[in-house]
Every structure is written in structure tokens, then in C-alpha cells.
N, C-alpha and C positions, 0 to 999 in steps of 0.2 A: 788273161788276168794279169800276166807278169807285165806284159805290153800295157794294159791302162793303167797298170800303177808307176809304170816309167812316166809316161805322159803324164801322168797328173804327178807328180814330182817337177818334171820338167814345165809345167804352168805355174805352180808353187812359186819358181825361182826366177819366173819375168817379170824383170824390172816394171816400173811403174814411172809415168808421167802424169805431176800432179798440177794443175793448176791453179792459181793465186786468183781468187773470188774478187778481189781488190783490183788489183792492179795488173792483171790478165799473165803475170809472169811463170815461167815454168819452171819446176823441177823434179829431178830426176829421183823415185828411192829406186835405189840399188838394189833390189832380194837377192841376188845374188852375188853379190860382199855381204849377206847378214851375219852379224857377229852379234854373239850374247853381249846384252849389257855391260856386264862386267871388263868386258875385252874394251871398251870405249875410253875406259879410265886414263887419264894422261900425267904423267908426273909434271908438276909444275916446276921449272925450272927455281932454284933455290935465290933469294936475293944475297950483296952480300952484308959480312957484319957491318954493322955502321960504326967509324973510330971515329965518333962524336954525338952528340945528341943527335938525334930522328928529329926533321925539321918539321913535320908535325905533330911531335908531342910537346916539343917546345919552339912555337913558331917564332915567338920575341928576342930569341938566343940566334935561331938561324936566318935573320936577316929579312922576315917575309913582314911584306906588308901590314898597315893598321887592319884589322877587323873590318868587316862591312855589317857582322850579323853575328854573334856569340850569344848561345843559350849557358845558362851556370844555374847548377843542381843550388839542393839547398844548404849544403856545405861551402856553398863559396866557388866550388872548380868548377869548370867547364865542363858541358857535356856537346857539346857541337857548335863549331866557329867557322866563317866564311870570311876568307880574306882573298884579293885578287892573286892569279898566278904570277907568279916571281918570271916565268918566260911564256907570254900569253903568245897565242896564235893568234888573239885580234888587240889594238893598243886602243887603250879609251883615247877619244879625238874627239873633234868636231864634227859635224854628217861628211860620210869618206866624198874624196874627189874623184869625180868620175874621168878617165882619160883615154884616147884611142892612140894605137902603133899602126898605122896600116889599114888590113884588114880585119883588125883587132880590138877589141872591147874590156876594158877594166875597171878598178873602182881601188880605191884605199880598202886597208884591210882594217876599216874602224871598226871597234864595238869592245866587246866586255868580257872576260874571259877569268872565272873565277873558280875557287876552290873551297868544297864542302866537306869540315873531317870532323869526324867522330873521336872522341876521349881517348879509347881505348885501342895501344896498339896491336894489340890480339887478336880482336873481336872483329869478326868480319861480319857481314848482314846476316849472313846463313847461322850465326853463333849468339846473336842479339834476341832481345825480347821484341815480340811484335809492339809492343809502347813505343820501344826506342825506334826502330823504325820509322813509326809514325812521326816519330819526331824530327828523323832527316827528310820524310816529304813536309815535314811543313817547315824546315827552311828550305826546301825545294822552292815553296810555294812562296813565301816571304821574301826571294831572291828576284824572281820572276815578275814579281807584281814589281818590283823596286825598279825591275828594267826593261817592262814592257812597253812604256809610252817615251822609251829615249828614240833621238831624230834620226840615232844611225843602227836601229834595231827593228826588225825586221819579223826574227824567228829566234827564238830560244831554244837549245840543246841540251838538255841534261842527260846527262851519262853515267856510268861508272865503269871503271876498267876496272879487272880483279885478274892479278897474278901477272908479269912478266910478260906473258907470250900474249895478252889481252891488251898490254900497251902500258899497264900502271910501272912508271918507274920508280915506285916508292912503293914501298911493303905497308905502309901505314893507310888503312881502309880511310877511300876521302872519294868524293865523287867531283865532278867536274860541269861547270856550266860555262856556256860560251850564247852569249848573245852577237846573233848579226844580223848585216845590212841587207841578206838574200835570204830568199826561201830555197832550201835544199833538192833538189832535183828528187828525192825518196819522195818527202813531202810531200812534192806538188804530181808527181804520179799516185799519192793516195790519193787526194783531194779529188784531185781527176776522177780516178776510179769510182770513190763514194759518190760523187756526181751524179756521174752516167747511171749507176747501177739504182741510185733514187729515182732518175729518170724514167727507167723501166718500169721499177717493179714498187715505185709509192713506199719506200721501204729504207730505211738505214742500211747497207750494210753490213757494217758490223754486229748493228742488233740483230740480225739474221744469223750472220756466225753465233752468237753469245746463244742465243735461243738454242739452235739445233746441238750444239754442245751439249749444254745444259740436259735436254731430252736426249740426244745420243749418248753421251756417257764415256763413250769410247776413249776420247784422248782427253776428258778431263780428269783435272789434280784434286782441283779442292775450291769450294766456291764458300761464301758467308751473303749476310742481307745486302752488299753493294757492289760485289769484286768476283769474277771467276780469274780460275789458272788455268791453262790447256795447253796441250801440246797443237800447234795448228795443223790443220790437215797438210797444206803443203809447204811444210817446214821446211826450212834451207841447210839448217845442217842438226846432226842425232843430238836430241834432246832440246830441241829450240825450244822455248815458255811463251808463250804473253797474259800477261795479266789484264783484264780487260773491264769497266765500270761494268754493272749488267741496265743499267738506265740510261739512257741516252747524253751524252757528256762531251759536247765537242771542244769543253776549253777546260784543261787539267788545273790552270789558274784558279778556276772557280770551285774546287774542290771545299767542301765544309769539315766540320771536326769528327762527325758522323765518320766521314767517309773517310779522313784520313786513317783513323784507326782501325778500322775495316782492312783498307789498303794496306798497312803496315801487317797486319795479322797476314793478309794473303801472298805478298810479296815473300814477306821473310819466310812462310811454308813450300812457296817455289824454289826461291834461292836456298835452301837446306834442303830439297828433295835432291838439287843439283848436286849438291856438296856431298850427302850420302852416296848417290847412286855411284855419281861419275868419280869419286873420293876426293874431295876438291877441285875441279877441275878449276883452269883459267876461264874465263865466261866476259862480256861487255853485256849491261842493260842502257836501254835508253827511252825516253820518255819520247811519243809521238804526240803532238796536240796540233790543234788549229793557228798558223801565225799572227802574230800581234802585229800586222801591219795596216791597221784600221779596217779592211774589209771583214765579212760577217763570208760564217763557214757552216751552216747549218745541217751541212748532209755529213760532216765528218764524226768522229767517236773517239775521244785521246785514248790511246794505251801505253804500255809499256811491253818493250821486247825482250826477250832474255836469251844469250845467243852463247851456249858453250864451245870452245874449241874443242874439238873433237879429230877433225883433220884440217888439210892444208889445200887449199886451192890453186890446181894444175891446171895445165894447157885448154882442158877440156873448158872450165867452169872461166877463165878468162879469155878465153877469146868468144864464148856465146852468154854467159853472163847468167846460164843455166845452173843451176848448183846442182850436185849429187850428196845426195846422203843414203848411208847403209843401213837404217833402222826406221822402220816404219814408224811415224810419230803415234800410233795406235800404242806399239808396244811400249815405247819409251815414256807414253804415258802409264802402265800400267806399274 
């Protein structure tokens, strides 16, 4: 007896290799680093005071750009403004110049690279009302349509970084889009994947994931009439999200009002399960859709990712590209 209760302790605590349904990628949980919940929590490194205005509460003071997009309440202020980034990673141009060194292949770094901030400098998405949310995807949406048919646009990026260690170096909650002239190598290995995997089996899927969630139960959050939350089976790191349409939706562009408010409700109950559990942790979401490079993508499904810091990626996870995480997304979602 003493002997089967060792052994079954000892299978309890063998690791697991999970595999990515999508995109065939592996990763590793860890059972044996399991650590309670609680133990995941990461102090977010503090910002510091600002000796001047916060350059987006008053962007007209700190030198940023005209507007491209500003919503104002019915008092007058502002409740959400997009104006381009003051140090963009891509510069609007003309269609970038393509050019060779050698045995080497490049392009200009053209396109569009802008910034989406919220009112309030406090209030983060986890802290918001799901209305208001809905009201930053639809200048998601309003931004997107503005620069999906430019000559040197490709694929759009929407993002957000939350907290220092996520990459936001501004405390002031504001999310980031970058339009370019490439489709992302993540991307075009989903695309890939949803391919093949319709090819098989006459099937989306993603809608395959959203379905067995749904019925299994296990690592879902919270779902309404157009949007699930899950923890995905093979998460990359403890407490991954994605938020997923539950109808088939391969272009996030084409989202309606239905659906944004729906989204807003579902996102922002993700992003505050994060905030409670992990006590704010640092976190990046980002929005996955089909590229607007005039081809048609009918096997894909837009989502959105939600990826908390949690740990730091060693030796192991960079040189095979493998991730490890110590908590089963089963648990993390309970």
C-alpha cells in the first residue's frame, strides 16, 4: 500500500507535454514546480513620479501629435483619443523600398504606428466598466478600417502592454497599433495551421476549440451570446486568456455593435480575473485577425490573447522555443 501511494504521488508530479491544436507547437507544464495560485503573484515594478504633466492626460501640452480619432463624453472631455506615436517603430512613407546587401533581403520600415488612450489615469481595463471597453474596441475598429486599404499595410497589430515589465513605459493605460508592410511569422503559422487542420477534418479550428471548451468546462472563465474566455489547454505561460468570438469571425474589422459590447463585457471580466487572482500582475494582450493584404482567409477565426508575466524565459525556452509553465491551465482557470 505504502509503495502504490508513493508511485501514484510520483505520476501526480510528471510533467506534461502539451500540444498547440493550431500551430503543432509544444509546451511544457511543469507538475512538478506546481505552486498555489497565490505564489504566482508578481510585484509590478513601480513607475516614477512624473515632474510634469503625464503626456497622456494632456497630450496638447507634451508635444504629441494632432488626433487621428477622439471620442468626448457629453460634457465636453474626452473619453478616448488616438494620435500617432511621438517615436514610432514604423514612419508613414510612401509603399517602403525594397533593397538587397548580398545575400540579404530588406524593405523600408513604412507604415503606421499609433496610440490609443483612455481618460482616466487610474483606471486600467481590469477597473473599467464593460461599456467603456467596448468603446476602446471600437476605436480599435475605427483605426483599423482607416488603415487597412493603405499601399504600405499589410497586417495590423493591436496591442496593449500593462505595467513596466510588459513593456508600457508610461503608467497612463493607452493601447498601441502598428500597421505594416509584412505579415508576422505568428500569423502566417496560424493561417497555416487553420488551413491544414480544415483540410482534414471540414471544420474551423478554432470553432472546434470554442465548442469542446464550452462542453468541457474545464478551463473556461466566462462566456455571453458572442464571446468565450479560456484558459487554453496549451498555454505558454500560468494564467494565459484568450478571448474568442463563439461564431465563426475571421476578420475582427467586421465586428458590429452587438458584438462589441458583448466583447467589452468578456474582456474586461478576463482582464480583472487576472488583476484579482495574480494582484495586478504585468500582462500584454493582442488582437490576432486575418491580414488586410487583399487575399481572402476563410479558414481563420480573429482572437485575442492575454499573456501575464508570470516568469522569465531561460536557456531552456530560448534555444528550443518550447515554453514551460508551472500551473496547469485547468487550475488557473478555476
Amino acid at each position: 500500500m505504502v509503495e502504490e501511494k508513493k508511485e501514484k504521488n510520483k505520476t501526480e508530479k510528471l510533467s506534461q507535454l502539451r500540444r498547440d491544436l493550431i500551430t503543432g507547437d509544444w509546451v511544457v507544464i511543469a507538475l512538478g514546480r506546481g505552486k498555489r495560485p497565490g505564489e504566482f503573484a508578481v510585484k509590478r515594478e513601480p513607475y516614477p513620479l512624473l515632474s510634469a504633466h503625464c503626456p497622456f492626460c494632456f497630450p496638447e501640452e507634451t508635444g504629441q501629435e494632432k488626433d487621428v480619432l477622439i471620442y468626448r463624453r457629453g460634457d465636453g472631455d474626452w473619453s478616448l483619443r488616438v494620435f500617432p506615436n511621438k517615436f514610432p517603430a514604423f514612419s508613414r512613407s510612401r509603399p517602403p523600398r525594397h533593397w538587397e546587401e548580398g545575400p540579404y533581403f530588406g524593405m523600408d520600415g513604412a507604415g503606421y504606428h499609433e496610440v490609443i488612450v483612455t481618460r482616466d489615469h487610474a483606471r486600467q481595463i481590469a477597473n473599467l466598466d464593460p461599456i467603456e471597453v467596448a468603446e476602446i474596441i471600437d476605436g480599435y475598429q475605427d483605426r483599423y478600417i482607416s488603415l487597412m486599404n493603405k499601399k504600405s499595410v499589410n497586417y495590423i497589430e493591436i496591442f496593449h502592454n500593462h505595467g513596466k515589465e510588459a513593456g508600457a513605459s508610461i503608467e497612463h493605460p493607452h493601447s498601441q497599433l502598428m500597421a505594416i508592410p509584412v505579415v508576422s511569422p505568428a500569423i502566417t503559422l496560424e493561417l497555416s495551421g487553420a488551413e491544414e487542420y480544415h483540410r482534414s477534418n471540414r471544420k474551423c479550428v478554432y470553432c472546434t476549440i470554442a465548442e469542446w471548451e464550452i462542453k468541457n468546462k474545464l478551463r473556461l472563465i466566462f462566456e455571453n451570446d458572442n464571446f468565450l474566455a479560456f484558459c487554453p489547454f496549451s498555454s505558454r505561460v500560468a494564467f494565459e486568456v484568450w478571448v474568442m468570438p463563439k461564431g465563426h469571425k475571421p476578420y475582427f474589422e467586421r465586428i458590429n455593435n452587438e458584438e462589441k459590447i458583448d466583447l467589452g463585457e468578456v474582456l474586461q471580466k478576463a482582464i480583472h480575473a487576472i488583476y484579482k487572482t495574480l494582484e495586478d500582475p504585468p500582462y500584454n494582450f493582442y488582437i490576432h485577425t486575418s491580414p488586410c493584404d487583399g487575399k481572402d482567409y476563410p479558414h481563420y477565426h480573429w482572437h485575442i490573447e492575454i499573456l501575464p508575466h508570470t516568469a522569465i524565459w531561460a536557456g531552456f525556452e530560448l534555444s528550443t522555443c518550447i515554453e514551460i509553465s508551472t500551473i496547469e491551465p485547468e487550475k488557473s482557470a478555476e
